[in-house]
N, C-alpha and C positions, 0 to 999 in steps of 0.2 A: 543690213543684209551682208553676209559673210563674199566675200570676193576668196575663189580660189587663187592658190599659186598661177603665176603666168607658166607658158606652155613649157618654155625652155628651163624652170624652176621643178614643174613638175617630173619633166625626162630625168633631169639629173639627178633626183628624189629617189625615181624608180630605179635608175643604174645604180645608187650608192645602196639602196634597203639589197642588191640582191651581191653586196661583195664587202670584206672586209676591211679595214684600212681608212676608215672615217677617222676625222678629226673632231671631237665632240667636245663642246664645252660645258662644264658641268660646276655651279654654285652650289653652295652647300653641301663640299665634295668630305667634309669634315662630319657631316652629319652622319644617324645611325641607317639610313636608307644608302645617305650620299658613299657611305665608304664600301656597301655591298656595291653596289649599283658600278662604283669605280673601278671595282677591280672585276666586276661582269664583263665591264667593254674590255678592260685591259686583255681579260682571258682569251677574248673572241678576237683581237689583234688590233683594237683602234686604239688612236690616239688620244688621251683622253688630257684636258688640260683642264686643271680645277683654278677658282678663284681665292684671292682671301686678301683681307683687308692685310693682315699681317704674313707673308709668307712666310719668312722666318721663323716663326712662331706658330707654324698650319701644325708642327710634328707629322711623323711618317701618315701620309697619307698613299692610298695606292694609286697614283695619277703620275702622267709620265713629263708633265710639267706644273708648276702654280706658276699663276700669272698675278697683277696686285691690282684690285681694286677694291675700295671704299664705298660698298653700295650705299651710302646713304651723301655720297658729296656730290652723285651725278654721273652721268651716261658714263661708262668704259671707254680709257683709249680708240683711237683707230685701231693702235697695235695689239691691245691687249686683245682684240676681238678678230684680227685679221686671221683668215685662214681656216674659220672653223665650216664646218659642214651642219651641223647643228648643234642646238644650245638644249641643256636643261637645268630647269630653277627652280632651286629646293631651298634655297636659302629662307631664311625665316628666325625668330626668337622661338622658343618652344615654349608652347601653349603654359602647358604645367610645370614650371622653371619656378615660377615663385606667386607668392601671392598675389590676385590684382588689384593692383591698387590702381588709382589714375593713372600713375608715372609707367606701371609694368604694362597697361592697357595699349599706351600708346606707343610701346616700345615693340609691341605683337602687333599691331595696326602698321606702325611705321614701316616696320622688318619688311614686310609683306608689300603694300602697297606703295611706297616709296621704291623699293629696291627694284618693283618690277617696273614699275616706269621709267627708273633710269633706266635697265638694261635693257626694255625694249625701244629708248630713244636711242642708243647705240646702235642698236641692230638696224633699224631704220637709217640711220647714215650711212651705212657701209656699203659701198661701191659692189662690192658682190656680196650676199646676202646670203645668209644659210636658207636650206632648204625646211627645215621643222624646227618650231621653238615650243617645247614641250615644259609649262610650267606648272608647277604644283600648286594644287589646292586641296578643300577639306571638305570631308562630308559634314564639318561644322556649318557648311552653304546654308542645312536645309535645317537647320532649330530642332523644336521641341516638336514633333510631328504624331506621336503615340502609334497607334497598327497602322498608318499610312502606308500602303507604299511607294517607294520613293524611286525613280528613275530617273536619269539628265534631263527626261524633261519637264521635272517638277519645278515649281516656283521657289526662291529663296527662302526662308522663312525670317523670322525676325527675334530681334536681340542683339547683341553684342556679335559674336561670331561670326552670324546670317552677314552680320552687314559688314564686316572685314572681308570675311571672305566672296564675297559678289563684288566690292570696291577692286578686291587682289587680281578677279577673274577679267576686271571691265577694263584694268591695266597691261591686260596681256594681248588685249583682242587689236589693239591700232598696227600690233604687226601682221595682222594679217591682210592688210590695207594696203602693204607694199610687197606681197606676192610671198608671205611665208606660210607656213603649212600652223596652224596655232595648235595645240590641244593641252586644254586644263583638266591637268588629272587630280579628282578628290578623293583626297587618299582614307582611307576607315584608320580602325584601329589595327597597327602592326604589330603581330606576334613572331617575337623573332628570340633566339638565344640569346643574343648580343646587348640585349636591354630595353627599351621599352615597357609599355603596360606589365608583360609576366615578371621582370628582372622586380617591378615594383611591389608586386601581389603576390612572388615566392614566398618570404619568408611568414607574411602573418598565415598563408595557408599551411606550409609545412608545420608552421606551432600548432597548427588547428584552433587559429582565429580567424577564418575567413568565412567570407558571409556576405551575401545578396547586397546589393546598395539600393537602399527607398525599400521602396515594395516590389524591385526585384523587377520588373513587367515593361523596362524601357529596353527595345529594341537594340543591339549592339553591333553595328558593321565592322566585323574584324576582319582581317587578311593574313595570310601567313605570309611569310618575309619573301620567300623564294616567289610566290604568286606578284605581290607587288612590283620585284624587281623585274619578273618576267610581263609583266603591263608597262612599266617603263621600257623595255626594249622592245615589247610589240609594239606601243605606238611610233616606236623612233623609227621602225622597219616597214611599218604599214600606210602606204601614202594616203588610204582611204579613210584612217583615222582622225576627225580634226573633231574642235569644239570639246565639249566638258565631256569626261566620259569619270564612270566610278569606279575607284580602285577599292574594290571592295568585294569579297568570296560570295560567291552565287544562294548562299544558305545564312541569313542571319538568324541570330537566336538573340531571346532575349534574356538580360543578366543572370536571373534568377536560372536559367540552364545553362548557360556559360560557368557562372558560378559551380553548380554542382556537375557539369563534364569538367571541369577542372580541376573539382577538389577528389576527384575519381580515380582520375590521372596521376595525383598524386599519393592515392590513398591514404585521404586524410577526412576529417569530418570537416562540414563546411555549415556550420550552427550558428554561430555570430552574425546577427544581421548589422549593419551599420544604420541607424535612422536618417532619414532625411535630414532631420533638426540637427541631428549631430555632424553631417557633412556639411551642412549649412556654416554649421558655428565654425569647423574646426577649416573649411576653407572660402569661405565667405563667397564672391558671385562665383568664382571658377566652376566650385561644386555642381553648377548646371551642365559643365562637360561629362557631368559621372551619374548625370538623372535625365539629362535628355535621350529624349528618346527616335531612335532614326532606325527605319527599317527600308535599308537601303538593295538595290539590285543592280549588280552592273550589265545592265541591256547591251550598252555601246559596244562591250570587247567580248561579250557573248556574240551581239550580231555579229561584230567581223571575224568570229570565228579561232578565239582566242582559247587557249584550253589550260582549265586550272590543275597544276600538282596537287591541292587542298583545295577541294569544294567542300567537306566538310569538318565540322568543329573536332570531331572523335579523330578523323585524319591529320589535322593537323597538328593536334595536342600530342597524339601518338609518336611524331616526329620529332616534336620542338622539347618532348620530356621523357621517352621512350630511352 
């Protein structure tokens, strides 16, 4: 059973969501969300301090401190963590980085669920305690689902992913056992300028080799970038926010009309279908990230009242390639 913040957790919650000048700690301040997202809080006037195993070595990142930790040796300093008002964790290996092999499996597994237990046995020691610790996760939760659909309060589903990500989300919940505000956000697919899924899928569409993958008909939870970042600051401002909620645009489609609103967009022919078998060979299990099927709805930041710049697909391709 979920335990709210205690009373005096909660007031300070509510003072801080209605005034600038928070101290926000944020991992995977390096990443392509982590570096929108950083210079979001920066714009708005918080404090924003990133991690990284190597700081030295972060390169410009837009955060007004890095601080050094080694997610994977164990909890964060007292120091490293003192002073924050809340935390958000993004840190991870990226899903499609390389083949998976055993070694790359447990390197996606470890990222995740290692990293957040250590940071949330840090956060659990700390003499004062932020108020919201907002940790990321994936609508990879819910598997191979076909026309389901799918809301926070569906069940996990199963495979690889299903079970990363439910181990990532059940590493996040023990801080909210000592009066922190939790909410795991599973994030869809991001379409952003800056790279992700379109920076991958521009070039074979502009040649006019782009084409449905499988049979076209598996459900596709996108979001566009600015929507994402703005679910990440809604739940950080919203005290009534907790538990899994979907970061994901209120309209999915599935590939086979993604595919062709995109190749529209770019006015280009989109004829080329990719076979199953052939994403099979040419990516071996991962290829289930680009054939699963999830027809995701984000209920949670609908109900509290959250309002999308792109709720739909035509909207937001209009933007991101306009």
């Amino acid at each position: 059973m979920r335990i709210a913040p205690s009373a005096s957790g909660a007031v300070r919650e509510m003072m801080m969501s209605r005034q600038s000048g928070m101290r926000i700690l944020v991992t995977g301040a390096t990443g392509l969300i982590g570096r929108r997202l950083c210079q979001s809080l920066l714009d708005d006037g918080h404090t924003v301090i990133g991690l990284s195993r190597a700081p030295e070595k972060a390169g410009r990142v837009p955060v007004t401190e890095m601080r050094r930790w080694d997610a994977m040796s164990g909890p964060p300093a007292t120091e490293v963590l003192a002073g924050v008002d809340a935390v958000i964790h993004l840190a991870g290996e990226p899903i499609a980085a390389h083949r998976w092999s055993d070694e790359q499996k447990r390197r996606i597994r470890d990222s995740r669920i290692v990293s957040t237990r250590n940071l949330v046995d840090g956060l659990r020691a700390m003499a004062e305690k932020p108020a919201a610790f907002i940790s990321s996760s994936a609508v990879g939760f819910y598997g191979d689902r076909g026309d389901e659909l799918l809301d926070e309060a569906s069940p996990a589903g199963q495979g690889f992913m299903p079970e990363v990500c439910k181990a990532w989300e059940q590493e996040a919940e023990p801080a909210a056992m000592v009066g922190i505000r939790v909410v795991r956000l599973r994030t869809g697919v991001v379409l952003s300028r800056e790279g992700g899924a379109l920076e991958k899928m521009m070039l074979p569409f502009k040649l006019g080799l782009g084409g449905k993958l499988g049979n076209g008909r598996q459900w596709l939870p996108w979001i566009h970038m600015d929507d994402i970042i703005g679910i990440y600051r809604y739940a950080l401002a919203n005290p009534a926010l907790n538990g899994p909620i979907n970061g994901t645009a209120p309209t999915p489609v599935t590939n086979a009309e993604f595919t062709r609103q995109f190749a529209e967009a770019l006015h280009r022919p989109a004829f080329v279908p990719v076979p199953e078998f052939g994403l099979r060979a040419a990516m071996g299990e991962m290829a289930a990230v680009l054939l699963s099927s999830q027809r995701v709805l984000p209920s949670a930041v609908i109900a509290a009242g959250y309002g999308f710049r792109f709720a739909t697909l035509a909207a937001a391709l209009a933007d991101l390639l306009g």
